[in-house]
C-alpha positions in Angstrom: 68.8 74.0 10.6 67.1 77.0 11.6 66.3 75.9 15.2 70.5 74.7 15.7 71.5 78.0 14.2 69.2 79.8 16.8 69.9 77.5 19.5 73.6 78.1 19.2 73.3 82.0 19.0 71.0 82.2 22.0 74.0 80.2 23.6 76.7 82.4 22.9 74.5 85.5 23.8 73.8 83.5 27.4 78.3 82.9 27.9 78.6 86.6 26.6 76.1 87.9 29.1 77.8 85.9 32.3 81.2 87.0 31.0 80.3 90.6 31.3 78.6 90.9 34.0 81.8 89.0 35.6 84.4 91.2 34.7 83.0 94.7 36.9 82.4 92.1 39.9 86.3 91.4 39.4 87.3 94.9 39.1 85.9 95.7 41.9 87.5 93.5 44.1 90.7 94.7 42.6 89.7 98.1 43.7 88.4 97.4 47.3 91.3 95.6 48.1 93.6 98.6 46.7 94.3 99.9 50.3 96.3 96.4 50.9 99.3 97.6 48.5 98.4 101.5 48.7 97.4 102.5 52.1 95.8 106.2 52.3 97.9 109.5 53.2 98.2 110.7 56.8 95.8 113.8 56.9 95.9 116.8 59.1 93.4 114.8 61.1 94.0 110.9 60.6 97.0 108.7 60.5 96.5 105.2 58.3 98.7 102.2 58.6 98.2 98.5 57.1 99.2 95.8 59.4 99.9 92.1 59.0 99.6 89.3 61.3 98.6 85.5 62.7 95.4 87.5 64.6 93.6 90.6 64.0 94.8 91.8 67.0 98.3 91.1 65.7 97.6 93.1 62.4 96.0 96.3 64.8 99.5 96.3 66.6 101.6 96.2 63.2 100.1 98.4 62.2 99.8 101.2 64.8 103.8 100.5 65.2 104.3 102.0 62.0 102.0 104.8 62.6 103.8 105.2 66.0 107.3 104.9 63.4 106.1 107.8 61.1 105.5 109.9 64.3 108.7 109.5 66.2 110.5 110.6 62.8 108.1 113.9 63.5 109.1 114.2 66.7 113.0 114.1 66.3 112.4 116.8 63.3 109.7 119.2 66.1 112.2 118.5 69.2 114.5 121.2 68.4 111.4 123.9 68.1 110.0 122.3 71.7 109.8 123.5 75.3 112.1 121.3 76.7 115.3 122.4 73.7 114.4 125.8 74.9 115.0 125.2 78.7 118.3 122.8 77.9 119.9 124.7 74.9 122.6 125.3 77.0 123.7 121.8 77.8 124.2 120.2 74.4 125.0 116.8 76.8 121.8 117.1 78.0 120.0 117.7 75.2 121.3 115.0 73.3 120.3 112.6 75.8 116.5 114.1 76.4 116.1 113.9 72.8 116.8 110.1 72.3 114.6 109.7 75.2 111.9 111.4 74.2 112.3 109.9 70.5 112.4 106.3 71.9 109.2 107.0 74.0 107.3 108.1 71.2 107.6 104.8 69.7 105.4 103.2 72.5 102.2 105.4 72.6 99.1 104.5 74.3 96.2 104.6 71.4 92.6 104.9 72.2 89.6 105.2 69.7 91.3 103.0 67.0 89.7 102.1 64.2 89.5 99.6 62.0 88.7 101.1 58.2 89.1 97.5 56.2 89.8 93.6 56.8 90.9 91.0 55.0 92.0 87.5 55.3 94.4 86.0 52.8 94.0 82.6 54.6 97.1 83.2 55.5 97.2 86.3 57.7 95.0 89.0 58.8 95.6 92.5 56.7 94.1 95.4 58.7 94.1 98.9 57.8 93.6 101.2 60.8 92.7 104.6 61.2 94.0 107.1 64.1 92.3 110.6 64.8 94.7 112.9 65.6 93.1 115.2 67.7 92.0 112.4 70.0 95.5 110.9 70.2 96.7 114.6 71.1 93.6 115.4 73.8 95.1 112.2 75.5 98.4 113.4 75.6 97.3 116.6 76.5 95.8 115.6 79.9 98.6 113.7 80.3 100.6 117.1 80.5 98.1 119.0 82.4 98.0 115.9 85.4 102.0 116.6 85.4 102.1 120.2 85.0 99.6 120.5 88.3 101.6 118.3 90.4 104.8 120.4 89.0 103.0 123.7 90.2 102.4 122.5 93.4 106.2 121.7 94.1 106.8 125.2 92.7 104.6 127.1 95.2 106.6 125.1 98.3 110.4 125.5 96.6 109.4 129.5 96.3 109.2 130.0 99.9 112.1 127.8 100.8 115.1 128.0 102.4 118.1 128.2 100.0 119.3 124.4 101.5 115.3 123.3 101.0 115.7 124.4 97.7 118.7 122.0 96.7 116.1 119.2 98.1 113.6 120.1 96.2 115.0 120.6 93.4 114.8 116.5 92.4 111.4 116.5 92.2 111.2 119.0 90.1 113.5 118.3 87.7 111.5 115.2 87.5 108.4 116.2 87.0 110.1 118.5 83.9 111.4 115.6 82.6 108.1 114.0 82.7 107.3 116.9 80.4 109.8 116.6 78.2 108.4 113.5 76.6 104.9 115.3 76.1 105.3 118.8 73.9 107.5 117.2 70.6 104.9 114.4 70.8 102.2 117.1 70.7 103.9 118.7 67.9 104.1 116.1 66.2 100.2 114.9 66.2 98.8 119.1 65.9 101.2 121.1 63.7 99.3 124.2 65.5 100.0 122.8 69.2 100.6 126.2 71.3 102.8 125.5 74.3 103.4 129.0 74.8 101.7 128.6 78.1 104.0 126.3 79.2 107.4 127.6 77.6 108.4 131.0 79.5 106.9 129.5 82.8 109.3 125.9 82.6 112.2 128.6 81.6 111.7 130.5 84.4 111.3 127.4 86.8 115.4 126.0 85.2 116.8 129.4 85.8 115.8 129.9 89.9 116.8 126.4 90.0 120.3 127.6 89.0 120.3 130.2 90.8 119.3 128.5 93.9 121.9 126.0 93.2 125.0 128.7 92.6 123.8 131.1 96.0 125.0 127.8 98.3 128.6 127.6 99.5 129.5 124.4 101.0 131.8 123.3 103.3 132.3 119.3 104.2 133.5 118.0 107.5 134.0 114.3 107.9 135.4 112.2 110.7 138.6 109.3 109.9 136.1 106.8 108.4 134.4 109.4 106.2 137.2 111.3 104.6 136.9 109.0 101.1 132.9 109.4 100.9 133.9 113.3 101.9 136.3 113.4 98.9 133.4 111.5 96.8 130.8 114.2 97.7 133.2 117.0 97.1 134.5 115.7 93.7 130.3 114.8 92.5 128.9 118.3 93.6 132.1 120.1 92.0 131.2 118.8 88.8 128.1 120.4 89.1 129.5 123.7 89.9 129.5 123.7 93.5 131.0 126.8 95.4 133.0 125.9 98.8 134.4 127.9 101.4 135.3 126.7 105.4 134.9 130.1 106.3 132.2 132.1 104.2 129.3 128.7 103.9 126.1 128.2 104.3 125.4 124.7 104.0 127.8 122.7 106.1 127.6 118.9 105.3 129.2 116.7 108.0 129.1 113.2 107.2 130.3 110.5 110.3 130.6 107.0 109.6 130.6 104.0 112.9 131.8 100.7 111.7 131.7 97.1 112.9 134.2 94.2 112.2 133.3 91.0 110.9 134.8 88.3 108.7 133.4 85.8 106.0 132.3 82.5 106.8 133.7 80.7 104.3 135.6 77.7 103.0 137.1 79.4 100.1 141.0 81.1 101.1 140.1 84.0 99.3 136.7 85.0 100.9 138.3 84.0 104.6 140.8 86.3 103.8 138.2 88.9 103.6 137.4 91.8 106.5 133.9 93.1 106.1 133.0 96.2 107.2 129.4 97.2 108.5 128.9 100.7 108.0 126.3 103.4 109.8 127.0 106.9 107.7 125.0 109.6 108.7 125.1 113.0 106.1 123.5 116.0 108.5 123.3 119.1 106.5 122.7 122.2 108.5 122.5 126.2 107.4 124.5 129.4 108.1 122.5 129.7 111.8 123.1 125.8 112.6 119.7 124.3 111.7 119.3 120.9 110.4 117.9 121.1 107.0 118.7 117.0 106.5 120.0 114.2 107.7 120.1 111.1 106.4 121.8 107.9 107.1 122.7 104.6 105.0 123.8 101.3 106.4 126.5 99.8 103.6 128.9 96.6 104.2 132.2 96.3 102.1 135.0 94.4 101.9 138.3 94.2 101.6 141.6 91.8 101.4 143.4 94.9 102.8 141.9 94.8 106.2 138.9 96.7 108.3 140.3 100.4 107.7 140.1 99.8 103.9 137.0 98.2 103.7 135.5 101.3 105.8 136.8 103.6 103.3 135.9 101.8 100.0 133.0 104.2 98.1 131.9 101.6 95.5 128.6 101.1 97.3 128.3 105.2 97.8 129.2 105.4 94.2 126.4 102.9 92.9 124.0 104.9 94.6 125.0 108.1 93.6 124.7 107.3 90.1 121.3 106.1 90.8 120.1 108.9 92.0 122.5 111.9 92.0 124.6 113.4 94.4 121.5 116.0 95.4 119.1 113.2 96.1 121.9 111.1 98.0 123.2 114.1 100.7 119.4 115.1 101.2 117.8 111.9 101.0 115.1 113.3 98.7 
């Protein structure tokens, strides 16, 4: 009796011992795995995301699009305290269509230095939590800015000592290179909340202005010949929306545009394309200065159509139109 008694309490002492020591083991796991449902706080130095996916490469890119989510909502928030709302906060057009730029960029940043804090595999999916360092993310960015901001210097040293018509053509390339910018400081903002771009700020607002003023010290004047008076029209109508001065007297930029066509006709056995007169056009845009001095020329060969007959088809503008908006009216009398 005595051995069963002792037999069945060193038993229970045995079950009792393996149930203990199984429970921490359990808790544990529910701890470790915490970050799955409760992923850490952004810091002033790291951003954290969980991801999910098929791969562990899938799960990296999950969840460094929600990191990338959580800083575009930053970047909409810092874009009104950036350099580029201080160079367009007169344009609310503008602005409003940098900004959505910009914020749509930010969604698709290049990440370097990722790392992976934690991995699991349900067996159905990867879980990954990833860690960002800010200030890596932002010294990327940073010489991203600095490789712009040179090659916008450099184009600022030439447009100082140009002529007032060289000016107008260089002007594309710098606004381009400032819009290249603009996608750089509310990101930067957004990753260090004490990013400077003081450096940057009176310099790019300084660069806008002479631009402007460059742009409102030309008078204008177009000549065209017959077959350029609609495209003449055209040029008039794009560079008065952007405040263009004209005088045929008191100019000095005078843009004459000529225009040499040839006939031809559609070879075709559909009525409506015979009926067709095609026009292939040669329209050269000379720009000269107050003292008669070609500043630009540039020429585009274009072919339209029309049921109307060969003097209509030489003045259609759709073609001049499409390429206008692709590149604007500066770019398109310059060819810059």
């Amino acid at each position: 009796m005595y051995m069963k008694t002792l037999f069945i309490f060193l038993a229970l002492t045995f079950f009792s011992a393996c149930g203990a020591s199984a429970s921490p083991s359990n808790q544990n796991s529910s701890v470790s795995n915490e970050w799955m449902n409760n992923s850490p706080s952004d810091t002033a130095k790291y951003f954290y995301a969980v991801g999910y996916g098929a791969t562990q490469k899938d799960a990296k890119s999950d969840a460094l699009a929600t990191i990338s989510a959580k800083i575009s909502v930053d970047v909409a928030s810092n874009f009104s305290s950036s350099v580029t709302a201080s160079r367009q906060s007169d344009n609310e057009e503008v602005l409003s269509t940098t900004k959505n730029e910009v914020v749509s960029k930010s969604k698709n940043i290049e990440y370097t230095d990722v790392k992976v804090e934690e991995s699991f595999n349900d067996g159905k999916q990867w879980i990954l939590l990833v860690e960002v360092d800010r200030a890596i993310l932002s010294a990327t960015y940073e010489r991203k800015l600095e490789k712009v901001d040179s090659q916008l210097k450099a184009e600022w040293a030439i447009f100082e000592k140009a002529g007032l018509f060289e000016k107008l053509k260089l002007t594309p390339t710098i606004e381009k290179y400032l819009k290249e910018t603009d996608t750089f400081f509310p990101l930067l903002h957004a990753l260090n909340v004490n990013y400077d771009d003081s450096k940057y700020t009176k310099r790019y607002l300084d660069y806008t202005k002479e631009m402007r003023k460059a742009k409102n010290d030309l008078v204008f004047k177009i000549k065209a010949d017959k077959n350029s008076e609609t495209l003449a029209s055209l040029i008039r109508s794009e560079l008065s929306a952007q405040n263009a001065t004209f005088s045929d007297s008191n100019y000095n930029v005078l843009i004459s545009i000529t225009t040499k066509a040839k006939e031809g006709k559609v070879n075709s056995t559909n009525e409506t394309f015979k009926k067709l007169t095609i026009a292939y056009r040669n329209t050269v845009i000379k720009a000269t200065d107050k003292n008669g001095n070609v500043v630009s020329n540039v020429e585009y060969k274009t072919k339209e159509g029309s049921s109307e007959g060969f003097q209509d088809a030489i003045s259609r503008t759709a073609k001049y139109e499409k390429k206008i908006s692709q590149i604007g009216i500066i770019s398109f009398i310059t060819g810059n």
